[in-house]
N, C-alpha and C positions, 0 to 999 in steps of 0.2 A: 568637891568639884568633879564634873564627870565630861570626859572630854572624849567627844565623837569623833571615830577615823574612818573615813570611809574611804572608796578606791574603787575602781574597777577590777574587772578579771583581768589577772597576773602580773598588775601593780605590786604587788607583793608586801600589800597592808598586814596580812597574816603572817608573816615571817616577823616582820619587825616587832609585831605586838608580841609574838613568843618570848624575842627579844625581851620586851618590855616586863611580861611577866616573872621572866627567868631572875629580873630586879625586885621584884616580892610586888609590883604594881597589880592590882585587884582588873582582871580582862574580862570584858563580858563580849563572846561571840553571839551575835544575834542568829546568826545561821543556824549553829549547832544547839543553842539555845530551845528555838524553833522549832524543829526535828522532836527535842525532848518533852516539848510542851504540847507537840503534836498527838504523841505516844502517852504520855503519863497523864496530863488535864483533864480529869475527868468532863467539862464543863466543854474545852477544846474537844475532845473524843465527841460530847454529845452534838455537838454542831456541826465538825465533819461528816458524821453517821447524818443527819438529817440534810445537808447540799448533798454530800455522794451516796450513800447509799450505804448498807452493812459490808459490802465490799471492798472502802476503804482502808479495812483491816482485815485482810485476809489473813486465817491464823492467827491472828494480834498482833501482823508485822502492818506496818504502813506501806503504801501501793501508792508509789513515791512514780513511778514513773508513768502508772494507772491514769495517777490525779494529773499530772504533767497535760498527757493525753488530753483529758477530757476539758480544763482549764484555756488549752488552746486549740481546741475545737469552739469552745463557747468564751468568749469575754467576760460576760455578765459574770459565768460562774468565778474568774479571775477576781473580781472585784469582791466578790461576797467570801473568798477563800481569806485575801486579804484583809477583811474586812472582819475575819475570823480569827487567822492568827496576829496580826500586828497590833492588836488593842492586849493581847495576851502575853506578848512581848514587854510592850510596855509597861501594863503591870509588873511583870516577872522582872524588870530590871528596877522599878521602882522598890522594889522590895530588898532584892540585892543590894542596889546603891543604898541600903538603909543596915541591911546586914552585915557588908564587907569596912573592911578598916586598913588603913598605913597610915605611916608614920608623916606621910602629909596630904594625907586624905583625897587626894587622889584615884579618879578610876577611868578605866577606859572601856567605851564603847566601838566593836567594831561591826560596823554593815555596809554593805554594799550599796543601800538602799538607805539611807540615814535619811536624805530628806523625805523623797518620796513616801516613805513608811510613816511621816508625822514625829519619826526618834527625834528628830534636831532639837525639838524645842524642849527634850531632859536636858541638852547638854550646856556647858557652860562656855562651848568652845566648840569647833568644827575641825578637823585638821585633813586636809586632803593628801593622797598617799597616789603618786601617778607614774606613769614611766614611757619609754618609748614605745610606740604598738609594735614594733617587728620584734623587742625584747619581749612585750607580755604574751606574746602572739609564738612565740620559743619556750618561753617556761609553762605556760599552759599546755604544748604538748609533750614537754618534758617532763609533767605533771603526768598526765596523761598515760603515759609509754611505762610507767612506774606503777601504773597499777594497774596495765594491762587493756587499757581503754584504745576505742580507734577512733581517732581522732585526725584530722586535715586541717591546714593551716584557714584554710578558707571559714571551717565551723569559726575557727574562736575568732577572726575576722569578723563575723556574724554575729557573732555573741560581742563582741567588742564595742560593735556599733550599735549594734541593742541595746545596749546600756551607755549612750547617747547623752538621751533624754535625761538619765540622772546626773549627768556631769553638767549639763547646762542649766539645771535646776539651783546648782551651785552658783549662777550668777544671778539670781534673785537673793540667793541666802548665802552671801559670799561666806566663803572658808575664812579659820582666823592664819592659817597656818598651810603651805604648799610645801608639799619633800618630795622631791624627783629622785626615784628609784632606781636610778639605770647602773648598768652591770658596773660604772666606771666606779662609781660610792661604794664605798665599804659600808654592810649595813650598820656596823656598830657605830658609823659616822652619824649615821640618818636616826638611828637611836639615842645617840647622844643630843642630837639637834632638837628630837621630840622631848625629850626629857629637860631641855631646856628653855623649851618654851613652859612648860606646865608647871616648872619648880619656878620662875624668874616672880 
């Protein structure tokens, strides 16, 4: 069973899922995932090199803020970037979810983007992970202040509502599962609730 948790920025879907793994539950980050498939893929490498240019590896690092750049200067290329990595994704978790094992076969998927990307329809179950915006809108540049980043409350405002559109996406392909993340819950509370939805 592979159960998709998706969230906005600083929902604090990633905290819990740590949680979750720290229980021997098989996590797959789509994000970080992503990145590695960017970098390692040989098949991923040849496709970037042909939308961006030999540039997009500069040195053999990825030009992460390059491609940023150029993605929202041009749309199209957005589309065809995606259209790049998220069919690679989904392989890569399909494969995973083939490879990984517990004791009650269990696993979880976490993206930001679950519907939108086409993941929802791996999973066997949706589970959405949300919180108050002036709390995500606090931990995000708490996040932030931590690793040296400048950041305004207004950016993740921004970014909040930019990723809109994926949370209403969830009322076409309702959620099976809602957990409100606010500072009042104890996570191990919210983790025990997610853990009882997936064992029951």
């Amino acid at each position: 069973m592979i159960i998709g948790v998706t969230g906005g920025i600083g929902s604090g879907k990633s905290t819990v899922l740590r949680s979750i793994a720290r229980r021997g539950y098989p996590v797959y980050d789509c994000d970080a995932e992503a990145k590695r498939l960017i970098l390692e893929d040989p098949d991923v490498r040849r496709q970037m090199v042909e939308l961006f240019g030999e540039e997009v590896y500069r040195n053999g690092v990825y030009q992460t803020q390059w491609v940023a750049a150029q993605v929202f200067a041009d749309k199209s290329k957005l589309a065809r970037l995606n259209a790049i990595v998220h069919p690679a994704v989904e392989r890569d978790i399909r494969r995973w979810a083939e490879g990984s094992s517990h004791q009650s076969d269990v696993r979880f998927v976490e993206s930001a983007i679950l519907i939108s990307s086409g993941l929802a329809k791996l999973c066997d179950a949706v589970v959405l992970i949300t919180a108050p915006e002036q709390e995500r809108i606090e931990r995000v540049l708490l996040r932030a202040a931590k690793r040296g980043q400048q950041m305004d409350a207004e950016q993740v405002r921004a970014r909040i509502h930019a990723q809109i559109i994926e949370e209403e996406s969830l009322q076409h392909q309702p959620y099976d599962l809602k957990l409100v993340n606010d500072d009042a819950t104890p996570i191990a509370h919210i983790v025990e609730q997610l853990i009882r939805f997936v064992e029951q």
